[in-house]
N, C-alpha and C positions, 0 to 999 in steps of 0.2 A: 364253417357254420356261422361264425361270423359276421362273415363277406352276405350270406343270406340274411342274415339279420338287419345288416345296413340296406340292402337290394328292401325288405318289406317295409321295413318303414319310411323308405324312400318312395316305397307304391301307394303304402297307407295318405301320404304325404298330398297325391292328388284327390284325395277323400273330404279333404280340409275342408272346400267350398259345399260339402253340401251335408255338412253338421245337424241341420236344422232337418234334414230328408231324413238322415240315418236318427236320430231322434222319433221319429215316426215309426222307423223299421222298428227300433226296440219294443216301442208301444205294443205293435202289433205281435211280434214274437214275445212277447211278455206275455202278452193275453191268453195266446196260443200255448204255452209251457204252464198257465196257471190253469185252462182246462184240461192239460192232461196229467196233471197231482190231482183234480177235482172230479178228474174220474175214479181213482181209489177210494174217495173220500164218498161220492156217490155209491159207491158198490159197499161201503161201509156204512151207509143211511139205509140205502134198502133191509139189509140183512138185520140191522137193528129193530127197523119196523117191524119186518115179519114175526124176529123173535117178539117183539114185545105187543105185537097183536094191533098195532097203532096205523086204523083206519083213515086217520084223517094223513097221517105220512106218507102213507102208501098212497095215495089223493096224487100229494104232491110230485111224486115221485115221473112221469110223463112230462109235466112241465115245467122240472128240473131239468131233462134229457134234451126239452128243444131250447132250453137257453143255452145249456153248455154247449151244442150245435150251433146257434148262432155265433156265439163268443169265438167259438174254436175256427168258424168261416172268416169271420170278421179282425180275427188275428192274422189270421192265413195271408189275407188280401190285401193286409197294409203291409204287412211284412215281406209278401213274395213281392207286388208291385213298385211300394219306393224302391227295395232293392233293384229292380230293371231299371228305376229311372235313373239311379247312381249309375247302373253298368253300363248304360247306355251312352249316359252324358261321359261317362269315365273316359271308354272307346273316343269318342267324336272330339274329346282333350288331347287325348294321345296323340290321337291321327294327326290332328292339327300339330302339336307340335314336333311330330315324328317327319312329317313332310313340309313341315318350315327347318329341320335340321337341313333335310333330302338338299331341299334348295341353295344352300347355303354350304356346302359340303363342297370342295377342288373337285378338279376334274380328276384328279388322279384317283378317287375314289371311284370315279363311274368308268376308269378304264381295269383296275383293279375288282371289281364287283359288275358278275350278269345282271340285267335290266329283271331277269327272273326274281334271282337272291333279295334284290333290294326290295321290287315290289311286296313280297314275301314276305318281308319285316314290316312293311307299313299295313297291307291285311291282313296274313294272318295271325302272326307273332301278338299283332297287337290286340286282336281280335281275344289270343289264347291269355291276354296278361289280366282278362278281367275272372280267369280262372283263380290268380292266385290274390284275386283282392276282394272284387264285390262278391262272385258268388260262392269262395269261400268262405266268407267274415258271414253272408247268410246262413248256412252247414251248422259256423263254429256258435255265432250267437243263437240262430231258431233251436237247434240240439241240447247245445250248451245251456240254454238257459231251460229247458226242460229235465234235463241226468241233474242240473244242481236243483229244481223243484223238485225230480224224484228222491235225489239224495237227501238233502232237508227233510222232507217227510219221515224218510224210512230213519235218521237219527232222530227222529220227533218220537216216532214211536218205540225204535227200539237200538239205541248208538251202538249198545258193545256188537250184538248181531251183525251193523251195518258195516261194521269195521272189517269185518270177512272178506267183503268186494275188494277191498285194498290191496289182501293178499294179494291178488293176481294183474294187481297194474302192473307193474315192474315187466312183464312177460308179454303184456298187450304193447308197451313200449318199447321194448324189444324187437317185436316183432315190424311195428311201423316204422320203425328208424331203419333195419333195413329193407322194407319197403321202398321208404324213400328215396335212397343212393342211387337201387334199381333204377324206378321210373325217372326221377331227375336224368339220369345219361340216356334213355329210352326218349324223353321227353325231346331235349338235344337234338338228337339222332333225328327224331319226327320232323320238328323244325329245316334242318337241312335238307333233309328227302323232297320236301313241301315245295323246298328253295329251287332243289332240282325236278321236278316237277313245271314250275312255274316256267321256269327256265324253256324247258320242251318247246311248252304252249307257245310263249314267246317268240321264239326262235321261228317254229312251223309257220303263226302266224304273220308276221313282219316276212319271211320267206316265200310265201306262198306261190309266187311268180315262179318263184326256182323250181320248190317242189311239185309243180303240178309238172313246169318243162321237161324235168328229168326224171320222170313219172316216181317221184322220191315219195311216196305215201305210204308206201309200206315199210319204207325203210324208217320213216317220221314215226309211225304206228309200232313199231317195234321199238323205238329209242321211249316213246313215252309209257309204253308197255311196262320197259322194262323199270322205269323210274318210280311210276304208281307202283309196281310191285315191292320195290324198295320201303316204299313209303309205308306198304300195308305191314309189312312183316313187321316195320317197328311199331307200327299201332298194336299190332296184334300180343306182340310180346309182351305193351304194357299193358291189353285187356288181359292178358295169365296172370301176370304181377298183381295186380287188382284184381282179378278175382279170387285167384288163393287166396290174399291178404284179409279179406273179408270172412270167408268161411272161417278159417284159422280163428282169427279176431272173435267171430260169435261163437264160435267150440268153446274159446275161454270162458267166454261172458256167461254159456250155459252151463260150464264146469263149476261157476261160480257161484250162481244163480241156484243149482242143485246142492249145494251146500247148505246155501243159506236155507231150503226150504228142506233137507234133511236136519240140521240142526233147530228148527222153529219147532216142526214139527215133534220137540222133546217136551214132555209137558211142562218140565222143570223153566223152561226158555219165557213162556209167554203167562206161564201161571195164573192166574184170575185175570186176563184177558179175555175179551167176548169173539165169539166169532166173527162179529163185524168187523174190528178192530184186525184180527188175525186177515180174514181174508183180503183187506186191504192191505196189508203190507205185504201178502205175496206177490196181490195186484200190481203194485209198484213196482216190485222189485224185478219181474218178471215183464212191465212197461222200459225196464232203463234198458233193455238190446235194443231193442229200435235207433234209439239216440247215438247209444254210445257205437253202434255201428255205423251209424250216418257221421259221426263226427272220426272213424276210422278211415269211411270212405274217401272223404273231404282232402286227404294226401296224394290222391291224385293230381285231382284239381289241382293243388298248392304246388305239385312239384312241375304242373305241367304249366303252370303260368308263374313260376319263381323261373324253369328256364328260360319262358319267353321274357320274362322282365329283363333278364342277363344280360339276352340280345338286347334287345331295346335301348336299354342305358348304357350300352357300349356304343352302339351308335351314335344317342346325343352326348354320349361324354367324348364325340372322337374333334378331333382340331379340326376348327372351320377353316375357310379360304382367311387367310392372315389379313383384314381389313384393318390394320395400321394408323395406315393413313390419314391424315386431319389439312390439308390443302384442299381447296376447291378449287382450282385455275381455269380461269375459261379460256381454253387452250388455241392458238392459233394454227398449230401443225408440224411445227417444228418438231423432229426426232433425232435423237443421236443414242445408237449403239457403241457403247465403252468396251473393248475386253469382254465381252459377256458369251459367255459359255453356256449350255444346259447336260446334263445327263441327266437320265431317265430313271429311274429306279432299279431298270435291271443293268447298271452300269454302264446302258449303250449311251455314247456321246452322241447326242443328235447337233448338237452346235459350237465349235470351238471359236475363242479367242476372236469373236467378230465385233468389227468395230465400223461402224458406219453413220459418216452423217447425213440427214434428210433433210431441206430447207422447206420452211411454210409455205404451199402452191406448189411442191416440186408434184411431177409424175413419176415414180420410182417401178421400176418392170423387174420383178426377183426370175431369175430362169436358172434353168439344172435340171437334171434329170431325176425321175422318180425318187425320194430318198434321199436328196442332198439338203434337207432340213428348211423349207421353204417355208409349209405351214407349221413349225414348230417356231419360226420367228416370228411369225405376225402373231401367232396365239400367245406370243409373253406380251405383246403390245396392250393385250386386256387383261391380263394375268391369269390367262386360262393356263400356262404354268407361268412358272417362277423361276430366273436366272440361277446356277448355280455357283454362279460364278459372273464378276464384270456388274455395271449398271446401265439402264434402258432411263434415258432424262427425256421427257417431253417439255418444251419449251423451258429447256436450263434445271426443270423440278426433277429429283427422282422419282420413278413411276411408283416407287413404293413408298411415299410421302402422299400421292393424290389418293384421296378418299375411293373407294372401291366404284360406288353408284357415280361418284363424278367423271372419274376415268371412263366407263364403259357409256357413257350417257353421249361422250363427246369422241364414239369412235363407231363409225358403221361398217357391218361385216356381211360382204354374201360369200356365204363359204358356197365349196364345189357341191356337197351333200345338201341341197335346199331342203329346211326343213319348215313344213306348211302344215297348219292346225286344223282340225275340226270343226273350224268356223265357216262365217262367212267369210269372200274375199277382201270385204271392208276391214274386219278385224284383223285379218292376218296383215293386211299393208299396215292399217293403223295398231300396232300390237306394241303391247307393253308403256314403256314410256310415251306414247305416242298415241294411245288411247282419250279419245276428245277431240283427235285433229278435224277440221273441217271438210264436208266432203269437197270443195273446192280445192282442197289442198290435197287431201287423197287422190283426185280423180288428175291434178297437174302432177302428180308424182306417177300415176300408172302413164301417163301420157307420156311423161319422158323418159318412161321404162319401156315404153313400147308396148305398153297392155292393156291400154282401154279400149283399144278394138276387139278382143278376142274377147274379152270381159261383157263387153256390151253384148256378143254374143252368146252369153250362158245364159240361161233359161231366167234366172231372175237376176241377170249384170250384178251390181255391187254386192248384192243380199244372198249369190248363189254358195249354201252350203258345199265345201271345199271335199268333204269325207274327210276319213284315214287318212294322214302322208300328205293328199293334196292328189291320190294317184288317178281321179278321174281326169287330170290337165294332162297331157303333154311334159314331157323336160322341159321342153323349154317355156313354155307356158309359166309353169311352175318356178323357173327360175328367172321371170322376169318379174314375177311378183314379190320375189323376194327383192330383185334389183328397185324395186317401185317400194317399195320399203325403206330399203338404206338410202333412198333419194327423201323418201317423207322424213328420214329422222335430222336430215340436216344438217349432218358433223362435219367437224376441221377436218378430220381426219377420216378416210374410207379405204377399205380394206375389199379387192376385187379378187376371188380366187374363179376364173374365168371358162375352165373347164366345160369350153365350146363344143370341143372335138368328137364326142360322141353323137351331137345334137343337130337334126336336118339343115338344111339350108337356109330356110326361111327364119326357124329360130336362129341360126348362128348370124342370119345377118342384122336380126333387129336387138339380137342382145348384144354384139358388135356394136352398133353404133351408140345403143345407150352407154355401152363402157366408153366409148369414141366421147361421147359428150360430159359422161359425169369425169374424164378425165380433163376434157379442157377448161371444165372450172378452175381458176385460177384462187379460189376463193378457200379450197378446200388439198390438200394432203393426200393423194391419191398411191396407193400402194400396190399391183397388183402382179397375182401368180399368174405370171403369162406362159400359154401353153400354145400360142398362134402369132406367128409374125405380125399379123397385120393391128394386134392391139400392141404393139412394143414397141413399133418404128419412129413414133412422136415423142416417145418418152425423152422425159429428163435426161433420165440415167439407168443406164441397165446395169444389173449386178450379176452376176454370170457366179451360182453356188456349188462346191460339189464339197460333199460330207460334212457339214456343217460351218464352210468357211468358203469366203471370196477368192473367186479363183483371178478374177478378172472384174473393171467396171468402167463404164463411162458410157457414148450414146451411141446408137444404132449404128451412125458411121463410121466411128472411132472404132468400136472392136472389131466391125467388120477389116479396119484396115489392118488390125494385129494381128489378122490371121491365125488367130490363138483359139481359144476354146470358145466363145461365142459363134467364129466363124464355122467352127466343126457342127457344131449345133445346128446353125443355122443351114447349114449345106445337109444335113441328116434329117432335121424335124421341125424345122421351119419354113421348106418352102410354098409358098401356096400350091 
């Protein structure tokens, strides 16, 4: 309970900023809680009038009823509306900084966690945490401050009598505490189903290609079937939970409430009392179920966004990408692998004891077969993982001394997976750091990517909306945009993962030669996964990996005359 304690006041905590709104809310649930004491108090004027025959009260009595109307509207509307604009603005704080954690989170979190789960926590977790802040503290304040004007009143009138309701707190808190445990683990549960859920969607949609091919739609429709149903049953068990809870909770309040008006009703109790007086204080007393059940309700809410809060703050309490670093080096290209090892989490060594140097200008060509840890070395190059061992020095620095954004600003990557945005084609060449560039600059970077001719032919060349993925282009299409990118961004160092071999003739010849040319810059640090003889034969240096170690290296000629493992290679999966 504790740990809950610290979680709400840590939710309370993004409430700070809007002090001056929540000030208003009380106003208006103020209002709201003092016309409804001022309805016993009304039902106490009338009955006064009539006994005492007093025409001109009875007068007033109509345009008593439209004031307390208005006041009671006019409370309602400041009170229910700033509360939205906190809940609102609360949501749109969170996001923002739920998804500047996202950003900023290792890769090893988005290979450990579905693209579902996570999205999941940024809507809907977050969505559910304004359950256990704004439109609970609405519940506990609009209620709450009504049961303490009920309560007030009925010790106005009559304390020892009123002191009867007390009896039976004990049993009302009883009963919501466990309530609580319930839905809390209920609440949990929902959250994850959601995650799986999400997940489905995800999955079918990003697939779609597949499932249509292998006519998978029924089988996609059965998998989300079965997960919404998941989901439902744990909804459903906390609408049981909650609804018993509730009934229960007003049995007592009327077990209590029937007390109080079997003992009033003793004449000894109220003794020269006027009926006016009398009938308001049943009034009252029999107004406080409304409240005190809206504020039994309200442990829903509370347990169902104290779980989402759980999530939530374990995600932005989890370790970011380790940005260390305070060097800004404007890097020439120079690389040298030390000893540097990686394993993976689940103990698999993807990289042993590899030590290798790169010189500034060199062309370096990594080859191996499937799984000999090729893209797991150039992804420590940006710290997309981290060595477990040994040290990665770029020009003499250790890589984990250079600032995060400076490292990654002076190193360009086309990975094999092209990944192309929702945008225009402009934006996607010109993307992220690189945002501004000129289109003179853009358009000499598609040029010597090989893409301003197929560009010039989209329906509106630079401006043409890309979709999803980028999947109205071609592969290759697609991946020479990516290459007409890492040419705009300009770095020492560029990182080619070249994965031609699936892609027609015409793409592999012109993304061919833009690798042909971004490799003969002598200007720049050229690294690439070669999967085709004809982009390796120029190289520097070839390194020939298998299981995350050098088996062999030196240049196209040299291994070929070792007749070693390059040559094997080469005679199986490099001949043109």
């Amino acid at each position: 309970m504790n740990q809950d304690v610290k979680v709400y006041f840590r939710l309370l905590a993004y409430l700070k900023p809007y002090w001056g709104v929540a000030i208003l809310v009380l106003i208006g649930f103020s209002l709201n809680a003092a016309t409804e004491v001022s309805v016993a108090k009304l039902i106490k004027y009338i009955i006064d009038a009539i006994q005492q025959g007093s025409q001109a009260n009875l007068d007033w009595f109509p345009v008593l009823i439209v004031v307390l109307m208005f006041f009671r509207g006019l409370g309602l509307f400041m009170g229910g509306y700033y509360t939205a604009v906190i809940s609102r603005r609360l949501v749109f704080s969170m996001r923002q900084e739920v998804y500047s954690k996202l950003l900023r989170m290792p890769a090893q979190y988005y290979l450990d966690n579905s693209a579902g789960h996570i999205s999941a926590k940024l809507m809907y977790n977050v969505e559910q945490v304004t359950a256990a802040s704004s439109e609970s503290l609405k519940t506990i304040v609009k209620d709450g401050l009504i049961t303490l004007g009920l309560l007030g009143y009925l010790f106005y009138s009559n304390w020892r009598l009123t002191l009867l309701i007390f009896i039976f707190l004990p049993l009302i808190g009883l009963l919501v505490r466990k309530a609580s445990k319930r839905m809390r683990k209920l609440s949990i549960q929902v959250q994850d189903t959601m995650g799986d859920v999400n997940h489905v969607v995800q999955e079918s949609i990003n697939g779609q290609s597949v499932v249509k091919s292998f006519i998978g739609e029924n089988s996609e429709q059965k998998r989300f079937y079965a997960s919404s149903e998941e989901n439902l049953k744990r909804s459903l068990k906390m609408v049981v939970v909650q609804n018993l809870n509730s009934p229960l909770v007003q049995l007592i309040i009327s077990m209590a409430m029937s007390l109080i008006v079997w003992v009033a009703l003793r004449p000894q109790i109220f003794g020269d009392t006027s009926a006016g007086e009398f009938v308001a204080y049943i009034t009252a007393a029999g107004l406080l179920g409304k409240p005190i059940k809206n504020l039994t309700d309200v442990n829903e809410k509370l347990q169902r966004g104290m779980a989402a809060a759980h999530s939530v703050f374990e995600l932005l309490d989890m370790p970011e990408e380790n940005n260390s670093g305070t060097q800004k080096p404007q890097l020439k290209g120079q690389i040298r692998f030390d000893a540097v090892g990686l394993n993976y989490q689940n103990k698999v060594q993807a990289i042993s004891n590899f030590s290798l140097d790169i010189q500034a200008g060199q062309t370096v060509a990594l080859v191996g077969r499937s799984g000999a840890g090729k893209t797991s070395l150039v992804n420590m190059l940006v710290r997309f993982q981290e060595p477990s061992s040994g040290e990665i020095y770029l020009d003499q620095v250790p890589i984990r001394e250079i600032e995060m954004a400076c490292l990654r600003s002076q190193v360009a990557m086309v990975n094999q997976q092209v990944v192309l945005f929702d945008r225009s084609v402009r934006d996607n060449i010109a993307y992220g750091q690189l945002e501004g560039a000129s289109d003179e600059a853009i358009i000499a970077a598609a040029k010597a990517a090989y893409a301003h001719d197929f560009i010039m032919n989209l329906p509106e060349g630079y401006d043409t909306q890309l979709g999803t993925q980028g999947l109205s282009l071609s592969g290759g299409q697609r991946q020479r945009i990516a290459i007409a990118r890492a040419i705009l961004k300009n770095a020492p160092i560029m990182i080619l993962d070249e994965a031609t071999s699936a892609l027609d003739n015409e793409s592999e010849h012109f993304i061919q030669k833009a690798f042909d040319d971004a490799m003969l810059d002598q200007s720049r640090t050229t690294i690439v996964i070669a999967h085709r003889l004809s982009t390796i034969e120029n190289a520097d240096l070839i390194v020939v990996m298998d299981q995350g170690q050098i088996l062999e290296q030196g240049t196209h000629q040299q291994l070929l005359a070792k007749h070693g493992a390059y040559y094997q290679l080469h005679q199986r999966n490099f001949e043109d």
